[in-house]
N, C-alpha and C positions, 0 to 999 in steps of 0.2 A: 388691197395689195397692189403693187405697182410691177407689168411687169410688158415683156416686149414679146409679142407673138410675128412672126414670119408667116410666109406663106402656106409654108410648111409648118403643118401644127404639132410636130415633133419637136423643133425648136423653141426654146422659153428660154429666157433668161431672166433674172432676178437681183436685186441691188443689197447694195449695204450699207446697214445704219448708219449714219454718223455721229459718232459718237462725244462730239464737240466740237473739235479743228481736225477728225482725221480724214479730211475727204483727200489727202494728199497720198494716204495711204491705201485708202478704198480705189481710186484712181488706178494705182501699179500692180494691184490685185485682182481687179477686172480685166486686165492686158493679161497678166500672167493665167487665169482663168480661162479666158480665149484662146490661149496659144496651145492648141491642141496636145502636139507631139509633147510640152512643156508637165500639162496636166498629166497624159497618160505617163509619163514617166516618175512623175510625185507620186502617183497611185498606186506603180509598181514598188515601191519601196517604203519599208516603216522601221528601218532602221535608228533609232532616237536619238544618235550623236548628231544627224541633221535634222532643220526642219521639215523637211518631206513630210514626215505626219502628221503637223499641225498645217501644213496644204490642203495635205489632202483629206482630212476632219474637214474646213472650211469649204473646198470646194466640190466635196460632199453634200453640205446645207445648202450652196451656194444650185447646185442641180434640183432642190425639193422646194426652194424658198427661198425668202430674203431671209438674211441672216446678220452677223456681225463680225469686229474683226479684231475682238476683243484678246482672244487665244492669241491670237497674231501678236498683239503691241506686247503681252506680256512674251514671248519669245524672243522680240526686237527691243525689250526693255526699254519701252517708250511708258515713260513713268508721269505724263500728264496727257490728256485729251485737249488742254485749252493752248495749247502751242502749234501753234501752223509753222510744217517742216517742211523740206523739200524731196520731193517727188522722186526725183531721178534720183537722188542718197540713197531713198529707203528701197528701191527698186533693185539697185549696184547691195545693196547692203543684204537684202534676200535673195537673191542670187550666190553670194558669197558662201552664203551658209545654208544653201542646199545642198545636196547631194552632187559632188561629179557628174553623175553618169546625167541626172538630171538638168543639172544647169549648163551642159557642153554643146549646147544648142545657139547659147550666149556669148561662148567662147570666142574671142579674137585672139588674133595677133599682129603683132604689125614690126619691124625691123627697123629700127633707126638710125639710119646707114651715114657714117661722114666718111666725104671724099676729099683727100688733099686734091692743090691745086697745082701742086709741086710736081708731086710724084703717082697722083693718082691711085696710091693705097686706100682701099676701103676698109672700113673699119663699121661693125654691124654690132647694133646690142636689141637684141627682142625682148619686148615690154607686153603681156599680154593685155588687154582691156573686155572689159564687158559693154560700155557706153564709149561713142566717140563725143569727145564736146566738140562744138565749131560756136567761132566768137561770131559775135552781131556787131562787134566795136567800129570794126574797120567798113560797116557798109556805106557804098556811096547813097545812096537812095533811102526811100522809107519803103520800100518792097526787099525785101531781103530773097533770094536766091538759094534755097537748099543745095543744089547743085553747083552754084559758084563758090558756096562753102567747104563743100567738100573737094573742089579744085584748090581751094587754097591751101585747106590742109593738108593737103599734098605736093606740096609747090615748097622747091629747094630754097631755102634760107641762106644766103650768103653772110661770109664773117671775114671781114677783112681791118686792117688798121690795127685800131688797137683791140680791137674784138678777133685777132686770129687766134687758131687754136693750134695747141703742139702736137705735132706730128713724129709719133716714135720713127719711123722709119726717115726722115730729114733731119730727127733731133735738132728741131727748132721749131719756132713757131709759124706757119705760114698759113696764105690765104685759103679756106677749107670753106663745103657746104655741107647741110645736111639735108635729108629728105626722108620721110617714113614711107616704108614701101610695107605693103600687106601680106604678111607671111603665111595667115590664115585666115581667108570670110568667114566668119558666122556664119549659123545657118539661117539665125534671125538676128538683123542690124537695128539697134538703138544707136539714136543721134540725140544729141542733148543741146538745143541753144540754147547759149548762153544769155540770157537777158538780163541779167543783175550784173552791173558793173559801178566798179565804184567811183565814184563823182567826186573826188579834190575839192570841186566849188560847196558843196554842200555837206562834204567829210562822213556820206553814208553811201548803200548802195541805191543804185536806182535802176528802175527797168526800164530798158528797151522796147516799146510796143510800136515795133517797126513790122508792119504785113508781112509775111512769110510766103511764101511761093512754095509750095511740096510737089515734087512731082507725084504722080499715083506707079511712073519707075523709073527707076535711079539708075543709073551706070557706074559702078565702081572702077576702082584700078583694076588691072588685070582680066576686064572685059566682064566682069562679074555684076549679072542683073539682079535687081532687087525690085519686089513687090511694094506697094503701101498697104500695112494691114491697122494699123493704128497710132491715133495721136492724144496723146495728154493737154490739155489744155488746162492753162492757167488765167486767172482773171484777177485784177486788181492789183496790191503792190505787194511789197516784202512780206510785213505782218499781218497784210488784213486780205488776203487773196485768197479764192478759191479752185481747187481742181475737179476736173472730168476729165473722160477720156469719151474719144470715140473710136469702137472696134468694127472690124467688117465681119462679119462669120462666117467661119469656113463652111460651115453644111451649105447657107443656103446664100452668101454673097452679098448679102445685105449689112447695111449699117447700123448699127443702135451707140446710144448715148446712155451712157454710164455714170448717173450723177447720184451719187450717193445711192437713196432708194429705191428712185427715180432710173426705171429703166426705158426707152421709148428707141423705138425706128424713126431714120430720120432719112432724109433725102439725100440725093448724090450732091445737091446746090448746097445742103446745110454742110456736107465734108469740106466742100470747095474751098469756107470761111477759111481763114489765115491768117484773123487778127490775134488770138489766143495762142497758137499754138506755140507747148513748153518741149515738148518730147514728142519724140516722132520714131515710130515700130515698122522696121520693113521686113520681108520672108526673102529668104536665096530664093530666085526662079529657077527650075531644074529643068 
């Protein structure tokens, strides 16, 4: 049996099988396993219009043993095992379809504000999100920057020429920006890079395996701090790639690696790596 012991011998953790290509799935359910307040509130509820109760079955086994995450793909009506999917879908996708009260931990918001340049009317439309993506397209470097991503997605977009936009209040069209402003943090922040972009020259997608830079805390807008509690990691290409995650645990602060069955403590230099990483789990600091 494969399993991860802490210092504290109360803490155990445990893997799950894979079951052909679902280690993308195994991956977002070892994050979601770990996130404490996330678990204790699947547990609280077996309501069957949500999945909460096939959570919390799984992360049930998931406490006594290795298990599997078979109950799961049929909830998520993932109807073959030899398809390698992506990670961050099926994470946004169970989330979706748990329970409110449960997945409001995931909750964002964010305001999408365009300001004339005319008349300086604001105009706001709020889009909630569960994941933020930030592109890898635009990086100058082969180190990519977490932090310089998410300045940019936060950085006004000017629309000027023939890209103006109409402005009911000038009833015409003039030069306008936009900027998304965060109407509500999570209490836990997922960041999704983007590494698959599509290539023109070769008419498929292709990954970007530009270094990553995480910080272990992040600065959001509105002075909001964020922890590093976990990253998804991806290896190889589109079809033929595989996922892990690394979590830190909240009882005792330590790291383990989550690879399918495969549970193991790893060092602070092994978090450090930043050539894999697909998905990246911060907590609000309070």
């Amino acid at each position: 049996m494969f399993a991860a012991w802490s210092s504290d011998p109360e803490v155990r953790y445990h893997g799950l099988m894979n079951l052909g290509q679902t280690c993308y799935l195994n991956s977002v359910l070892q994050v979601l396993f770990m996130t404490e307040d996330f678990r204790g509130a699947v547990n609280s509820h077996s309501n069957t219009e949500f999945i909460d109760y096939r959570l919390k079955d799984l992360f049930n086994h998931l406490v006594k043993g290795n298990s599997d995450a078979f109950e799961m793909m049929n909830a998520l009506d993932i109807d073959t095992v030899d398809e390698q999917r992506d990670a961050a879908e099926y994470l946004q996708k169970i989330i979706r379809l748990t329970s409110p009260e449960a997945a409001k931990i995931f909750h964002g918001e964010l305001t999408n504000r365009r300001i004339c340049c005319s008349c300086d009317t604001e105009t706001d439309t709020d889009e909630p999100f569960w994941i933020l993506p930030l592109s890898l397209v635009d990086s100058c470097s082969e180190l990519y920057s977490v932090e310089d991503g998410i300045r940019e997605f936060f950085k006004a977009s000017f629309f000027t020429g023939e890209d103006q936009m109409y402005c009911e209040h000038c009833d015409s069209k003039v030069d306008a920006y936009t900027k998304y402003v965060v109407k509500h943090h999570p209490e836990v922040l997922i960041l999704l890079l983007k590494r698959f972009d599509f290539s023109y020259k070769y008419m498929t997608y292709m990954k970007i395996n530009d270094v990553v830079d995480v910080p272990t805390v992040l600065e959001m807008p509105e002075n909001q701090t964020y922890e590093l509690y976990a990253v998804i990691d991806h290896f190889g290409d589109l079809r033929s790639g595989h996922y892990s995650s690394r979590i830190r645990s909240q009882p005792d602060s330590g790291w383990y690696q989550f690879n399918d069955n495969s549970v193991t403590a790893v060092s602070s230099a092994t978090v450090e790596q930043r050539f894999s990483v697909n998905d990246i789990v911060f907590k609000l600091r309070h």
